[in-house]
C-alpha positions as CSV (number, residue, x, y, z in Angstrom):
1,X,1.2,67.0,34.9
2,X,1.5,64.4,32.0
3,X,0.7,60.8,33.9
4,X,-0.2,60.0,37.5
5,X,2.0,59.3,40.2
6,X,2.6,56.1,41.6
7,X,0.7,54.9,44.6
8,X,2.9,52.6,47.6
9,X,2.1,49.1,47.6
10,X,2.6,47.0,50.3
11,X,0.0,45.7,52.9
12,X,-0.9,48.5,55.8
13,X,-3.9,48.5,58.4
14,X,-4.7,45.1,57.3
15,X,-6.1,46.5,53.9
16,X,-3.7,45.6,50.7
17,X,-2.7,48.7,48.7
18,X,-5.4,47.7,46.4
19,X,-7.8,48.1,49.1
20,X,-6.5,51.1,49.7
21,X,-6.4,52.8,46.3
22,X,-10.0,51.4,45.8
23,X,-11.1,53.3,49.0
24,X,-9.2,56.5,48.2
25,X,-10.9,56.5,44.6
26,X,-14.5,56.1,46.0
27,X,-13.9,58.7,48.1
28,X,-12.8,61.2,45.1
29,X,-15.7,59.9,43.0
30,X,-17.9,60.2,46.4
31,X,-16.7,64.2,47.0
32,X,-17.4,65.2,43.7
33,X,-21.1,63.8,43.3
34,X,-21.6,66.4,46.0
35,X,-19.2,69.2,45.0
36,X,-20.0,68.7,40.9
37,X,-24.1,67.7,42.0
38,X,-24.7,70.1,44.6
39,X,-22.3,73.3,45.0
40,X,-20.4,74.7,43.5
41,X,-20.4,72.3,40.4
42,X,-18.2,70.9,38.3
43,X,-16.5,74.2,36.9
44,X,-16.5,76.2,39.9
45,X,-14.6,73.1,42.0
46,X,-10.9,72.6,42.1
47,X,-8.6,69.8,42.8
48,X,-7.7,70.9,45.8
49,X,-11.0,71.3,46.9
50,X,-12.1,67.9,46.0
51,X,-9.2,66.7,47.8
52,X,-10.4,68.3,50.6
53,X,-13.6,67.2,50.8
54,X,-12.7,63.7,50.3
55,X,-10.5,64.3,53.3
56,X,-7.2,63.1,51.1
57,X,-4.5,64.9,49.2
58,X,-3.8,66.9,46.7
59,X,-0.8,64.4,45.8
60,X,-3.2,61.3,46.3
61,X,-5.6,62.7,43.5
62,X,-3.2,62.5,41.2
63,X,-2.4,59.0,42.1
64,X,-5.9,58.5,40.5
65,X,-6.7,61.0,38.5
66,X,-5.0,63.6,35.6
67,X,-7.7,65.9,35.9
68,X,-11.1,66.6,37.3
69,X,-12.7,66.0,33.8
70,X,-11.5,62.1,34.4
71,X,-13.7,62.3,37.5
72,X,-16.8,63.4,35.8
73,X,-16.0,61.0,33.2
74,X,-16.2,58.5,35.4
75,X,-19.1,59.8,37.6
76,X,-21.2,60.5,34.5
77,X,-20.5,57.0,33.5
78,X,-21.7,55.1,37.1
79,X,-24.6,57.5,37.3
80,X,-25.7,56.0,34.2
81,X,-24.9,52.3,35.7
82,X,-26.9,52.9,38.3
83,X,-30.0,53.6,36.1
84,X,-29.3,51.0,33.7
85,X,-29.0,48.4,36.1
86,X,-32.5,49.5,38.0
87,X,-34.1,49.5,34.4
88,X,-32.9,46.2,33.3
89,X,-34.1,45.0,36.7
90,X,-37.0,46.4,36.0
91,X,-37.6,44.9,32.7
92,X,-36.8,41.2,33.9
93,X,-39.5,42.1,36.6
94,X,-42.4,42.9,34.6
95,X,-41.3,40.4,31.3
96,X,-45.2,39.0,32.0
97,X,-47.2,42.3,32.4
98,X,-49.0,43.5,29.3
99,X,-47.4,46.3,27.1
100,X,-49.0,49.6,28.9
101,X,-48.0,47.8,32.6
102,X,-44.5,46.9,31.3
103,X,-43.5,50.6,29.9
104,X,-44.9,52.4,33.1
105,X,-42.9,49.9,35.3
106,X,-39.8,50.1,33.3
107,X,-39.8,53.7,32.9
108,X,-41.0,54.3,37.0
109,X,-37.9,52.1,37.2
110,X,-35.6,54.7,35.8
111,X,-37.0,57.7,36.6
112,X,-37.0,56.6,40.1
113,X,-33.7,55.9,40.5
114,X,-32.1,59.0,38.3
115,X,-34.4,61.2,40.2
116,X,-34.3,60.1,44.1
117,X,-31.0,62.3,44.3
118,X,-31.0,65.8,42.6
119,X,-27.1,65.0,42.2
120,X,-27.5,62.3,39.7
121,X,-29.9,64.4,37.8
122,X,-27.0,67.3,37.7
123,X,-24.3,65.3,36.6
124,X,-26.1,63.4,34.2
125,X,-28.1,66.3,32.4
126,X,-26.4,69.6,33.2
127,X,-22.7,69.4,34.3
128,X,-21.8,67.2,31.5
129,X,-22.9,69.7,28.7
130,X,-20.4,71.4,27.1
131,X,-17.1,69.9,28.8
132,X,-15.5,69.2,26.6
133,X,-15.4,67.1,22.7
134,X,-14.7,63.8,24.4
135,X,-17.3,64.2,27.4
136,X,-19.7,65.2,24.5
137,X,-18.7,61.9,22.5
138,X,-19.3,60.2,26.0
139,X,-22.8,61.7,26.3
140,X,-23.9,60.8,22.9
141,X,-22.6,57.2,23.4
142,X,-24.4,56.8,26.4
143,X,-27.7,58.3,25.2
144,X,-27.2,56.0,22.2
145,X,-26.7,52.7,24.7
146,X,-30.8,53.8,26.0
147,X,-31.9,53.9,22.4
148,X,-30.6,51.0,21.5
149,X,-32.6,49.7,24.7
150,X,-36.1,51.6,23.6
151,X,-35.5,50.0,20.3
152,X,-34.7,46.3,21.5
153,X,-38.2,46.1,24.1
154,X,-39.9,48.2,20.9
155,X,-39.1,45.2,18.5
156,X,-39.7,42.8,21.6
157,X,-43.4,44.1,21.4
158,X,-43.7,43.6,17.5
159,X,-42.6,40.1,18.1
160,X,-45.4,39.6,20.8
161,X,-48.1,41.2,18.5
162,X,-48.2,44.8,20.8
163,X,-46.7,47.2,18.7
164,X,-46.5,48.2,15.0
165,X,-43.8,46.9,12.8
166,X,-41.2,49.8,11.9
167,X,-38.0,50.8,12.4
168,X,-38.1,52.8,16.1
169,X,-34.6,54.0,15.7
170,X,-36.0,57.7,14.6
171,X,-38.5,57.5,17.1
172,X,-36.9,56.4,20.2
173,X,-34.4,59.2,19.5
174,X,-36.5,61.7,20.1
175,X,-38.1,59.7,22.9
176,X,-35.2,59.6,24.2
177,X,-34.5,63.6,24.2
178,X,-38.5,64.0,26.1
179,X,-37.3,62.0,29.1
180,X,-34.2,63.3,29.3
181,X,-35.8,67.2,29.3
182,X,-38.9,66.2,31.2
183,X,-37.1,64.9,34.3
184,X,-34.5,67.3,34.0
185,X,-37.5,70.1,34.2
186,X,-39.4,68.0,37.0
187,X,-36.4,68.0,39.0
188,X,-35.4,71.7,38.7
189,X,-39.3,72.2,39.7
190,X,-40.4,73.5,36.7
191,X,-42.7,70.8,36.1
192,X,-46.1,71.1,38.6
193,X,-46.2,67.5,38.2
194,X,-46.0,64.6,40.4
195,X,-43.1,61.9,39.1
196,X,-46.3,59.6,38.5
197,X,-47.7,61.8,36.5
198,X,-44.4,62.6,34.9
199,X,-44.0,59.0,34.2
200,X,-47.5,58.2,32.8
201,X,-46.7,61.3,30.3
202,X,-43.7,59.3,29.4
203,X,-45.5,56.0,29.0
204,X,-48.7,57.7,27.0
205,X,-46.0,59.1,24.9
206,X,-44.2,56.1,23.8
207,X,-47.6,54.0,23.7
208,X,-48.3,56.5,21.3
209,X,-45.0,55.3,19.5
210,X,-45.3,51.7,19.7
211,X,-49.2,52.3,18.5
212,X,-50.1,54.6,16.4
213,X,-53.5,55.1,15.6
214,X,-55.4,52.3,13.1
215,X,-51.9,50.0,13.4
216,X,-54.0,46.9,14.3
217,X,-55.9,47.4,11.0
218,X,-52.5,48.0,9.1
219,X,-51.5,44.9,10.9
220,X,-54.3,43.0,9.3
């Protein structure tokens, strides 16, 4: 099937067809965070039976979609909306706390809010792997937007005389990659950790970053 089909229009059970399509498309995006999260996953589920689950059509997916990999797309995407937008709460929140207090509260931000539902951590750490060239180009963007967030609160801290002047882009690479694998471990339960001690691991480890040993000296 080369495009989607076209959806009716026209007002109907006092919703517009807007409304309608809006409703239908949550509802897509609702099934498969629980059939690509949960069982059977993202390549073991077919369009008919996220249709199903969704309680709507074969013929209404593709009103939506082309293809379930447009549905991950998108899931993958809001998954990652929904952390960003608790961390950047988080980091308006605790602007005023000192550097240690900020980090733990930022990253108990995110990790609270990627890890209070096993699904998210699925879709955004296992079921995306390996998809395909563009989902992978998706993943690496995405991971690249949290960098680029490390490194802007790293040079925040330079600027308030907390951390060591350097470029952090190196660095909060691989920082990057230790949250990514530590929650994902935590989560699967391979971790015999609690998610606070999971997250002061996280926080030690990018203290260590942000000040390196004799950088106040250096500093002068």
């Amino acid at each position: 099937m080369t495009g989607r089909l076209r959806a009716p229009t026209g007002r109907y059970g006092g919703k517009t067809a807007e409304e309608r399509q809006a409703e239908r498309r949550r509802r897509f995006l609702d099934a498969a965070l629980q059939l690509f999260g949960d069982a059977p996953g993202y390549r073991a589920t077919t369009v008919a039976a996220l249709s199903e689950a969704a309680g709507l059509s074969t013929r209404q997916f593709y009103e939506e979609f082309r293809t379930l990999e447009d549905v991950l797309a998108e899931l993958h995407l809001e998954v990652n909306d929904w952390a960003t937008g608790a961390v950047l709460a988080a980091v308006a929140d605790a602007d005023r706390l000192p550097l240690a207090e900020r980090a733990a509260a930022i990253f108990r931000a995110y990790a609270a809010n990627v890890t209070s539902d096993p699904r998210r951590v699925r879709i955004t750490f296992v079921e995306i792997i390996g998809v395909s060239a563009r989902l992978e180009e998706q993943r690496l963007a995405r991971r690249a937007l949290w960098v680029d967030l490390v490194c802007a609160e790293a040079n925040r801290a330079v600027v308030r005389g907390e951390a060591a002047l350097r470029d952090y882009r190196l660095a909060a690479t691989g920082f990057i990659g230790s949250v990514n694998g530590l929650l994902h471990d935590w989560s699967a339960g391979w971790v015999d950790a609690t998610l606070d001690e999971v997250v002061e691991e996280l926080v030690r480890q990018l203290l260590g970053i942000l000040q390196p040993p004799g950088w106040e000296s250096a500093r002068g």
